[in-house]
ROKOLRO-459098 format. One record per residue (C-alpha): residue in one letter; y, z, x negated; residue number from 1. Coordinates in nm, 3 decimals, decimal comma, padded with zeros to 5 digits. Example, Ala and Ser with C-alpha at 12.3 -4.5 7.8 and 13.67 -1.06 7.14 Angstrom:
2
+--------+---------+---------+---------+-----+
: residu :      py :      pz :      px : num :
+--------+---------+---------+---------+-----+
:      A : -00,450 :  00,780 : -01,230 :   1 :
:      S : -00,106 :  00,714 : -01,367 :   2 :
+--------+---------+---------+---------+-----+
//
This chain:
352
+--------+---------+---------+---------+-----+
: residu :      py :      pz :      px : num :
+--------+---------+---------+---------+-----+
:      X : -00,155 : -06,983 :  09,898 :   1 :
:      X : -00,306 : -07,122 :  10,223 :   2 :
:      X : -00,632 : -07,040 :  10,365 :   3 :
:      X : -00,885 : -07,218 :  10,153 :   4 :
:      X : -01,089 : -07,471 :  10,358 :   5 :
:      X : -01,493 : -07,499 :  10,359 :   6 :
:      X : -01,458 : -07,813 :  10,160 :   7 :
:      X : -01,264 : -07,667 :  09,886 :   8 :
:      X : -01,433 : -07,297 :  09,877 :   9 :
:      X : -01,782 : -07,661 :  09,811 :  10 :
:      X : -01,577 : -07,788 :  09,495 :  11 :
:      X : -01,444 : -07,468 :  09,316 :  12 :
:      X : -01,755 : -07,281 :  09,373 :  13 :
:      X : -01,955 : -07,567 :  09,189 :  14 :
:      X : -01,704 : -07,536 :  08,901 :  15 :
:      X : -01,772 : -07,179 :  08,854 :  16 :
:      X : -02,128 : -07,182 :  08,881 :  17 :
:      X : -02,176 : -07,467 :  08,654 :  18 :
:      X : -02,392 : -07,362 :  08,325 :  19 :
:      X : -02,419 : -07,582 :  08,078 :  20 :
:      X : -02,607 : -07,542 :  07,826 :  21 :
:      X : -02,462 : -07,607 :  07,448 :  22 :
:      X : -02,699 : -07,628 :  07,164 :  23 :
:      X : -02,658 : -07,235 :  07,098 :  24 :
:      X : -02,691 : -07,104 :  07,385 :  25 :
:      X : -03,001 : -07,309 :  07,476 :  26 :
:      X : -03,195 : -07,249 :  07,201 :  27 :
:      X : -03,142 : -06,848 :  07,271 :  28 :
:      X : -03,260 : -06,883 :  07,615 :  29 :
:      X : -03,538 : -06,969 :  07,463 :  30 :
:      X : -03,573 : -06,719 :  07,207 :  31 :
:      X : -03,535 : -06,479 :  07,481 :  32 :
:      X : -03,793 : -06,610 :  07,713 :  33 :
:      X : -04,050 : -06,639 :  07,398 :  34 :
:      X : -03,986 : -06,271 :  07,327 :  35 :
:      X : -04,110 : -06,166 :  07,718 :  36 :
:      X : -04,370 : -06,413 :  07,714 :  37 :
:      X : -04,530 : -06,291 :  07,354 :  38 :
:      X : -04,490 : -05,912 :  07,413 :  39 :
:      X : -04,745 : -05,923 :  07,733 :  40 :
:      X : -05,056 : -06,023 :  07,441 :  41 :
:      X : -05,052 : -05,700 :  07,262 :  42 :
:      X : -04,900 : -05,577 :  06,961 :  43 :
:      X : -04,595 : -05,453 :  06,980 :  44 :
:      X : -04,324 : -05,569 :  07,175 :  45 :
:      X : -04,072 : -05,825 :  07,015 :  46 :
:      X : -03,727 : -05,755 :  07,007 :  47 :
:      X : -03,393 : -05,941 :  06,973 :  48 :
:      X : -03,021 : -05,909 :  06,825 :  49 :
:      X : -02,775 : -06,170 :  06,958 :  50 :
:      X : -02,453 : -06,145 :  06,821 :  51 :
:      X : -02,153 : -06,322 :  06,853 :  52 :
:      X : -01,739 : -06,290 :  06,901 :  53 :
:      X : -01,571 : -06,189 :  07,240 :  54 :
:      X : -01,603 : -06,486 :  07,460 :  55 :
:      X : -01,876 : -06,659 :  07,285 :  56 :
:      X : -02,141 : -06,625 :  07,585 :  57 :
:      X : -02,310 : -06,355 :  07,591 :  58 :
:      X : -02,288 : -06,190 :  07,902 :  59 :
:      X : -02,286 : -06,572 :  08,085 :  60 :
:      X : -02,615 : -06,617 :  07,852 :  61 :
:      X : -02,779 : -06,280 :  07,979 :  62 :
:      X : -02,666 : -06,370 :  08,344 :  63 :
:      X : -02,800 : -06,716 :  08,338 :  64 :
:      X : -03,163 : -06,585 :  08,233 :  65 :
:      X : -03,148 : -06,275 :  08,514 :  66 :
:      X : -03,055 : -06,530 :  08,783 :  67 :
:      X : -03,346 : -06,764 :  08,682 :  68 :
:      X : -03,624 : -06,509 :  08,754 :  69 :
:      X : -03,429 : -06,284 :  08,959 :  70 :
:      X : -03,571 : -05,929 :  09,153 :  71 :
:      X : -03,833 : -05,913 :  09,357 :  72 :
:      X : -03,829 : -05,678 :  09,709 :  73 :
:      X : -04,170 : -05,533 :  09,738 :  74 :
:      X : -04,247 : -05,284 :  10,034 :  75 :
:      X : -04,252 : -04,971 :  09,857 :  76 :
:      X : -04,018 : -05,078 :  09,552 :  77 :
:      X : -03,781 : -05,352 :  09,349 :  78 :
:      X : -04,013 : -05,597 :  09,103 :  79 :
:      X : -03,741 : -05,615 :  08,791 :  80 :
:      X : -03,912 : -05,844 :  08,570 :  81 :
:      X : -03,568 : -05,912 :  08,352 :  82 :
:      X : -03,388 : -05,596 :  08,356 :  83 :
:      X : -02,987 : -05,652 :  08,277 :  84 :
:      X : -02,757 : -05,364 :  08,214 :  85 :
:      X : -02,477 : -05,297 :  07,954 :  86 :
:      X : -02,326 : -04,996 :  07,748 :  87 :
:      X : -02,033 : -04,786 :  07,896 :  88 :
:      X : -01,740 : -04,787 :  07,628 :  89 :
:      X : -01,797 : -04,573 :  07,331 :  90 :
:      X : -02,063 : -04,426 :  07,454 :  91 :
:      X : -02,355 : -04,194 :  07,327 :  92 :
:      X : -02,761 : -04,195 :  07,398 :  93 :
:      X : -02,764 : -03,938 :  07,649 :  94 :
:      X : -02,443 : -04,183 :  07,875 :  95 :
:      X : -02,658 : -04,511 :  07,783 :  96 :
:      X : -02,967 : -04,326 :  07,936 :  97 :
:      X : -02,777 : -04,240 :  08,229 :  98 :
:      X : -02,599 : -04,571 :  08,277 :  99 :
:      X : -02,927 : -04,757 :  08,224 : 100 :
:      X : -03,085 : -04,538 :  08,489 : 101 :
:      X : -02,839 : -04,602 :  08,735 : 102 :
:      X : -02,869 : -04,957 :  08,708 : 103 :
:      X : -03,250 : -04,921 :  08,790 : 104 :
:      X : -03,183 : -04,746 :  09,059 : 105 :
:      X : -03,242 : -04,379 :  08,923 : 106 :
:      X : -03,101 : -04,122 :  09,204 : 107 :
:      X : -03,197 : -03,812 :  09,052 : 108 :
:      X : -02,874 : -03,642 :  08,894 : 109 :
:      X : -02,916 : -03,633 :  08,513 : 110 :
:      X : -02,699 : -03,258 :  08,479 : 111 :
:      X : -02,906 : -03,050 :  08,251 : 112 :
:      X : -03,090 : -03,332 :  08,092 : 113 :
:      X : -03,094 : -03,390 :  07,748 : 114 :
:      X : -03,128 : -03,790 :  07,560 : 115 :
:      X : -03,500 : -03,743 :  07,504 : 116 :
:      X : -03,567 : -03,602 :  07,880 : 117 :
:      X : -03,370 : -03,884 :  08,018 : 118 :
:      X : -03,501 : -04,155 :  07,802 : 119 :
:      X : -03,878 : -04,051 :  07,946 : 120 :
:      X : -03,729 : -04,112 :  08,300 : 121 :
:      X : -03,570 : -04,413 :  08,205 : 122 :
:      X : -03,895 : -04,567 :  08,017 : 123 :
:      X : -04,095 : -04,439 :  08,360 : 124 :
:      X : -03,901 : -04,624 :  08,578 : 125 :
:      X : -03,910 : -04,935 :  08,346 : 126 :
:      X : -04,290 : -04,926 :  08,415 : 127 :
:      X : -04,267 : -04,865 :  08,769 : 128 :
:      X : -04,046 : -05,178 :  08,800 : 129 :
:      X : -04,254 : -05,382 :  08,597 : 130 :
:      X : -03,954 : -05,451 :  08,380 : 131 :
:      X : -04,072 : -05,721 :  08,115 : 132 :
:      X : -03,800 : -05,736 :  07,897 : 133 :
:      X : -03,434 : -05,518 :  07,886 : 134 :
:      X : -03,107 : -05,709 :  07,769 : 135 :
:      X : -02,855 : -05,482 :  07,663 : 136 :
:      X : -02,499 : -05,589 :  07,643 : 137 :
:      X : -02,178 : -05,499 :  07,441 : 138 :
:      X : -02,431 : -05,290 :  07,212 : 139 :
:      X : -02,145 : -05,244 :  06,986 : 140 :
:      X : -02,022 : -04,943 :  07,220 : 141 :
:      X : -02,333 : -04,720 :  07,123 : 142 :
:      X : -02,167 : -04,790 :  06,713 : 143 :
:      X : -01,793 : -04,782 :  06,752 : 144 :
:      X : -01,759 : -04,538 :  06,528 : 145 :
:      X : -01,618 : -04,383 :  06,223 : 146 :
:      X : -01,902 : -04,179 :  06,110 : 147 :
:      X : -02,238 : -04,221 :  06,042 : 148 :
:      X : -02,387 : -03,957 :  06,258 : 149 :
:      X : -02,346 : -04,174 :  06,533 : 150 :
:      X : -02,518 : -04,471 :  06,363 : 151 :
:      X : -02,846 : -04,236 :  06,322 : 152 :
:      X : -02,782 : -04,101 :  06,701 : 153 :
:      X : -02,795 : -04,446 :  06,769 : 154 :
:      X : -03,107 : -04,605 :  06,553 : 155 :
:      X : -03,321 : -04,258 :  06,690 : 156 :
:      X : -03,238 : -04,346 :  07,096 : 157 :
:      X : -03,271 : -04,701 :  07,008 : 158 :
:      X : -03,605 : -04,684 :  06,890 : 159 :
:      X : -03,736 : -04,387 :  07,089 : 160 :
:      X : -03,678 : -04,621 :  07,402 : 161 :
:      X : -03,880 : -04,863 :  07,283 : 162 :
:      X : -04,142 : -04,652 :  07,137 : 163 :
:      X : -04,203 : -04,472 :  07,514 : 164 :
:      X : -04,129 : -04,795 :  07,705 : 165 :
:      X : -04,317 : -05,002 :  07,458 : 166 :
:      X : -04,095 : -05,272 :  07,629 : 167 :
:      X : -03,932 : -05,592 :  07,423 : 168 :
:      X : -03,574 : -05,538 :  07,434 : 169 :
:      X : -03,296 : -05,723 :  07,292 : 170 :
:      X : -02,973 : -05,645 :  07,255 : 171 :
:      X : -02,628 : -05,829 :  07,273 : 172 :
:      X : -02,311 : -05,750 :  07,054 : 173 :
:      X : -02,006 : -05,807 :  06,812 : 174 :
:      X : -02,124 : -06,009 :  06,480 : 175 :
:      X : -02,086 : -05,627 :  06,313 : 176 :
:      X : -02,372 : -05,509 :  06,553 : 177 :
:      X : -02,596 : -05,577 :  06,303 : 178 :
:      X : -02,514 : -05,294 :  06,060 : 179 :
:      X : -02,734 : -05,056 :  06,257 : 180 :
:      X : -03,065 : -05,290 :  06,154 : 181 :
:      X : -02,883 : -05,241 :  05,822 : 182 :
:      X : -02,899 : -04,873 :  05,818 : 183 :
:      X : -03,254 : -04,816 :  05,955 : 184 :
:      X : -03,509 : -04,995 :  05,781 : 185 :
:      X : -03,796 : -04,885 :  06,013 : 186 :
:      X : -03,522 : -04,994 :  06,344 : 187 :
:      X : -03,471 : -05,329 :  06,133 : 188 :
:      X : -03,851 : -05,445 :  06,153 : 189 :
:      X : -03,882 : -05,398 :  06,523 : 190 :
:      X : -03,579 : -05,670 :  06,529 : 191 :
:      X : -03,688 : -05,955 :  06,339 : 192 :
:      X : -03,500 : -06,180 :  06,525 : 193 :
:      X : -03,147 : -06,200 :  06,522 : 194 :
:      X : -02,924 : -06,461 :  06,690 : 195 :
:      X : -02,551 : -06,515 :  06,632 : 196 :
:      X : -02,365 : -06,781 :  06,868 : 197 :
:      X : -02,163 : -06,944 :  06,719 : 198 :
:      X : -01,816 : -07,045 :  06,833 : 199 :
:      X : -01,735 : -07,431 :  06,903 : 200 :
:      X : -01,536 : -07,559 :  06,616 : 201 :
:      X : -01,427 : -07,940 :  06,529 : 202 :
:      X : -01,314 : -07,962 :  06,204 : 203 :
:      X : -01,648 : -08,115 :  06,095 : 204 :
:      X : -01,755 : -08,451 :  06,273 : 205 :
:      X : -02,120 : -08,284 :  06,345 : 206 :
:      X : -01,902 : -07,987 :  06,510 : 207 :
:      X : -01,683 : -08,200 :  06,670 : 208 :
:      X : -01,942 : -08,388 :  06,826 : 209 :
:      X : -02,121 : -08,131 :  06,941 : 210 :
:      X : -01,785 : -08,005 :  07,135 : 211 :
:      X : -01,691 : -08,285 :  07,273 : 212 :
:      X : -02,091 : -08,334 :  07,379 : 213 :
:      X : -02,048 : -07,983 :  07,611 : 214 :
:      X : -01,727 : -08,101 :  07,754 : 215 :
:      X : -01,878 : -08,422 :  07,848 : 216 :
:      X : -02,173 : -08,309 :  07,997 : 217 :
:      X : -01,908 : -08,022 :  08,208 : 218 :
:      X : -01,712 : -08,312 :  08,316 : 219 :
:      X : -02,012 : -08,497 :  08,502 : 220 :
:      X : -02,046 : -08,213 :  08,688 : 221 :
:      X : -01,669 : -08,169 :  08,802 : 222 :
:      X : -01,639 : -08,217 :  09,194 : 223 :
:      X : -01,389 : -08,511 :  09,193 : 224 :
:      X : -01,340 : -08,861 :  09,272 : 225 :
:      X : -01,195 : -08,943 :  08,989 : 226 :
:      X : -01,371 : -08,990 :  08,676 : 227 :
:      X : -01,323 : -08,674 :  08,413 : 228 :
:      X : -01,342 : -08,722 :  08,046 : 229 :
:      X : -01,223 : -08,397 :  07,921 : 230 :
:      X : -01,418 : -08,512 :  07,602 : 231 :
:      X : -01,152 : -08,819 :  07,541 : 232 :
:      X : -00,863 : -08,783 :  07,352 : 233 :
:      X : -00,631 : -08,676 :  07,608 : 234 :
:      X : -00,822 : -08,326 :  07,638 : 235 :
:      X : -01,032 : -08,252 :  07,438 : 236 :
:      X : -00,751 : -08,204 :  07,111 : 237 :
:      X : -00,581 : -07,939 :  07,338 : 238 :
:      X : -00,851 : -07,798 :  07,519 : 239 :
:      X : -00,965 : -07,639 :  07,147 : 240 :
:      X : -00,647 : -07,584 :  07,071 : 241 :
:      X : -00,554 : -07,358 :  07,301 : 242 :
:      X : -00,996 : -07,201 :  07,283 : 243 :
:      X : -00,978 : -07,161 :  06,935 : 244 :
:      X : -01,372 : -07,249 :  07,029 : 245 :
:      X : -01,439 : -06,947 :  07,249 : 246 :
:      X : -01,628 : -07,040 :  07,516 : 247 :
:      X : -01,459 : -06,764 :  07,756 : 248 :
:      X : -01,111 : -06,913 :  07,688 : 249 :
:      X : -01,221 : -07,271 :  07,773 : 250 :
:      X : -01,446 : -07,205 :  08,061 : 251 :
:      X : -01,124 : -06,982 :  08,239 : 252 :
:      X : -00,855 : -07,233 :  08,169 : 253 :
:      X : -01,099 : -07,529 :  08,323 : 254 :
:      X : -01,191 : -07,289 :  08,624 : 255 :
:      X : -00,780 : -07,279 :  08,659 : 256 :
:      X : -00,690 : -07,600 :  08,620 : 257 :
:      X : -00,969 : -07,716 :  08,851 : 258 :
:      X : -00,834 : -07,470 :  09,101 : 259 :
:      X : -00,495 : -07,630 :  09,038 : 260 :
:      X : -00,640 : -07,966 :  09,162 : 261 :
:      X : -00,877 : -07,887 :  09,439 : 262 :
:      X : -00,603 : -07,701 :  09,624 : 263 :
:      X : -00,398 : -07,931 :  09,608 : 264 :
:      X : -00,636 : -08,185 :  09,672 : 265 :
:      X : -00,575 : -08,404 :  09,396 : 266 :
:      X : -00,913 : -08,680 :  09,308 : 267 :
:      X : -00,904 : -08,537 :  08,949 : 268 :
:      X : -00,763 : -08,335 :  08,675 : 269 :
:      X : -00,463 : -08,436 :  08,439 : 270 :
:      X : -00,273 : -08,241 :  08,167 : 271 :
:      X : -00,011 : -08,123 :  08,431 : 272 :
:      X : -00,301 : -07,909 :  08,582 : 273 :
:      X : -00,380 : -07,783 :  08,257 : 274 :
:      X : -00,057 : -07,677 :  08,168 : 275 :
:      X : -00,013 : -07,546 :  08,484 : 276 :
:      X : -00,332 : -07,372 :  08,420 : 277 :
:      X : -00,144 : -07,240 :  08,050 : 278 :
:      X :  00,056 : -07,070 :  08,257 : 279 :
:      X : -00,069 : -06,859 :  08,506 : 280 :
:      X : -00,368 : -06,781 :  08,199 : 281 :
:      X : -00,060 : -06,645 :  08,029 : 282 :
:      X :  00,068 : -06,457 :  08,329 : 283 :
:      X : -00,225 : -06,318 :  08,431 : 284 :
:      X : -00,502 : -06,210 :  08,138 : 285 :
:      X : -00,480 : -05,874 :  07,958 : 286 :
:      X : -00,435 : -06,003 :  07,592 : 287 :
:      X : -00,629 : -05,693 :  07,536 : 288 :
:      X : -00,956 : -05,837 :  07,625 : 289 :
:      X : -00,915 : -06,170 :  07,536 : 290 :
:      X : -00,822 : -06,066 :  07,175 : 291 :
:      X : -00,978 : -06,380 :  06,915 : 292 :
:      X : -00,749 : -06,410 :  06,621 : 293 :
:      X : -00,573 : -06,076 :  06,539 : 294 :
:      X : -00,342 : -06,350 :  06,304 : 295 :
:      X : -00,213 : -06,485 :  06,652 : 296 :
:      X : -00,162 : -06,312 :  06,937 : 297 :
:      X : -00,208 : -06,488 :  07,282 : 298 :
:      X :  00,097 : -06,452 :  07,334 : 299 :
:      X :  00,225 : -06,658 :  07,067 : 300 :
:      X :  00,025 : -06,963 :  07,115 : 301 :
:      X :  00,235 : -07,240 :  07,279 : 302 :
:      X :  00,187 : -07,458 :  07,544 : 303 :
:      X : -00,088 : -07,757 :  07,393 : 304 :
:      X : -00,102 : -07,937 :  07,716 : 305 :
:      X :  00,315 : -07,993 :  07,733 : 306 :
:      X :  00,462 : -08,227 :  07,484 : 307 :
:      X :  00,314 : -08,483 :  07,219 : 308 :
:      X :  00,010 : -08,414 :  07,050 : 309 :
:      X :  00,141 : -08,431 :  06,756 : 310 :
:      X :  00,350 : -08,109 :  06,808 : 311 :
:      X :  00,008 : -07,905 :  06,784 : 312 :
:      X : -00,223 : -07,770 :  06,572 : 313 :
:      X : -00,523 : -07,594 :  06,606 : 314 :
:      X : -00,752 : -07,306 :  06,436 : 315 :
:      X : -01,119 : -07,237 :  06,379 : 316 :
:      X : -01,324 : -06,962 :  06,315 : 317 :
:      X : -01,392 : -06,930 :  05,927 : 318 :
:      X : -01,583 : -06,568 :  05,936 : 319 :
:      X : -01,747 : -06,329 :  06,149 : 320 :
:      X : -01,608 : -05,973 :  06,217 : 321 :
:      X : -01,789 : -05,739 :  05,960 : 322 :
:      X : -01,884 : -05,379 :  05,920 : 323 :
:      X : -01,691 : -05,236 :  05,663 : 324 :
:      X : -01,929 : -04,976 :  05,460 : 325 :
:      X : -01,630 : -04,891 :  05,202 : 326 :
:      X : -01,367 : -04,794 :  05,480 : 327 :
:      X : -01,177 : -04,476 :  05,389 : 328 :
:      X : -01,180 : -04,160 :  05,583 : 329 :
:      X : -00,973 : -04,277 :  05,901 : 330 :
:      X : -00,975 : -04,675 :  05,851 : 331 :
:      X : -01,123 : -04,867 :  06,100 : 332 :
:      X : -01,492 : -04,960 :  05,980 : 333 :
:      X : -01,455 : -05,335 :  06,183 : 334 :
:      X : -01,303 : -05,590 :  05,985 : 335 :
:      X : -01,174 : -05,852 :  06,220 : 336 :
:      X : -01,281 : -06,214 :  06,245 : 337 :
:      X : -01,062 : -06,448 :  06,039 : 338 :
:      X : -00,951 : -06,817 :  06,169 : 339 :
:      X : -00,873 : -07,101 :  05,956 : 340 :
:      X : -00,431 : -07,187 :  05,852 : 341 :
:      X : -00,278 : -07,401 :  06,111 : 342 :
:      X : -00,448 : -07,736 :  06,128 : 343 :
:      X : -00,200 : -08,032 :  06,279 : 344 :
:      X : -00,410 : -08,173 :  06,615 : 345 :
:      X : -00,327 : -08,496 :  06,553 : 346 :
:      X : -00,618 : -08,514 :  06,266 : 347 :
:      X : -00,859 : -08,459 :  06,501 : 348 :
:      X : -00,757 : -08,826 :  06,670 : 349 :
:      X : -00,726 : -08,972 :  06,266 : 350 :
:      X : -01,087 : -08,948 :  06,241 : 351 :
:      X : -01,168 : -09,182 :  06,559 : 352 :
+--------+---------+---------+---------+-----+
//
């Protein structure tokens, strides 16, 4: 690839940054910015579970809300008013204390400190930062877990930190999350709210309309010359296709296939880019993390932007993953998420 000119570093860094806001993800924005608000008028502080499926938004969500009140550089110290940070993989409370330190900017070595020591610190400095509220991601790393010892390490830290912080905090996960509020009815009342996003599906015409509503609304803010309707029947078919309604999936293969275009300075997008897109998404993504349907594999999906639509199908999400309270010794606890049978695409286009 050539050197990427000022004019094109313009376009493709508006495409990335765009954030639009879908029905879901707007209203928890709000949920999150009531919580803050509320928890400075006494009482005590109100927290948050938002759940939802790899890709559905999370982290973008948390980002978003960081970015729009953002640090503040004082002379003697860092004003965190939203504090962001995320659990390590399968981790336990005394390497979430430690990890959540570091992001705050702890520099005092943690060796010889147990969970409850380093939980003190780590509620200090929230104070001393004026943290408002904490958003936790991938909270489903403090539970993986077979046995239930971890689930009560987990529920004491949990609620020990907010106890000594006395800080709102509200935590992100997998839809199976939720089974520590399950275990703990004392951990459940400090989370009253819980939050799942969904996925985008289109196999209802309220869904469908409310898909092809985000795509529009992301193609008025495409860079081009050329008018972009990825909502119109060309796209918008595939485009879930090949999502399955994550919001990860799309959001990557548009970032791609707008790459495609503004390098090679085309005035707008067409299904070429897209498949050209499909291609180096295959080549290139650890099917690992970007895991949706354990039914189908990445790697078995074909090519939705090549050929007639008719050729196609598509799935949707029909259930959440689950905790699985009557696995056997040695059986994974996490029942996966479940998608709907191959749908043909061309129904989609029937219905208009």
């Amino acid at each position: 690839m050539s050197d990427i000119t000022e004019i094109q570093i313009s376009k493709l860094t508006k495409v990335r940054d765009c954030f639009i806001r879908s029905p879901y993800l707007d209203g928890i924005l709000k949920t999150i910015h009531r919580n803050r608000m509320v928890s400075k008028c006494g009482g005590k502080p109100e927290c948050a579970l938002i759940i939802g499926e790899p890709g559905s938004g999370k982290t973008t969500l948390m980002e978003k809300y960081e970015k729009d009140h953002p640090h503040e550089e004082e002379s003697c110290r860092t004003r965190i008013p939203v504090f962001l940070s995320e659990f390590p993989l399968r981790t336990e409370p005394r390497q979430a204390a430690i990890s959540l330190l570091d992001d705050l900017g702890h520099e005092l070595p943690p060796k010889g400190l147990s969970a409850p020591q380093l939980t003190k610190q780590l509620a200090k400095l929230m104070h001393e930062c004026e943290v408002e509220i904490a958003l936790l991601d991938e909270f489903h790393h403090l539970i993986e877990t077979k046995s239930y010892d971890v689930l009560h390490d987990a529920v004491t830290w949990v609620k020990t930190l907010i106890n000594i912080s006395k800080k709102p905090v509200v935590l992100f996960g997998l839809p199976y999350s939720r089974v520590i509020l399950d275990y703990d009815e004392q951990l459940s009342g400090r989370f009253p709210i819980i939050r799942q996003i969904e996925p985008f599906r289109v196999k209802k015409d309220c869904d469908e309309k409310v898909f092809r509503t985000f795509l529009m609304m992301l193609s008025s803010e495409l860079p081009f010359d050329k008018v972009i309707k990825l909502h119109g029947r060309d796209f918008y078919p595939r485009l879930f296709a090949f999502s399955k309604g994550s919001m990860r999936r799309l959001r990557n293969l548009i970032n791609f296939a707008c790459e495609q275009a503004i390098f090679n300075n085309d005035s707008g997008l067409t299904l070429e880019h897209f498949s050209v897109a499909y291609n180096f998404y295959m080549q290139h993504i650890d099917e690992r993390k970007d895991e949706i349907d354990v039914s189908e594999p990445l790697s078995s999906q074909p090519n939705p932007f090549s050929g007639s639509i008719n050729d196609h199908y598509y799935k949707e999400l029909v259930s959440h993953s689950k905790w699985n309270m009557n696995a056997q010794p040695g059986e994974s606890r996490i029942i996966p998420a479940t998608f709907t049978d191959k749908i043909p695409l061309r129904t989609l286009l029937k219905r208009r």
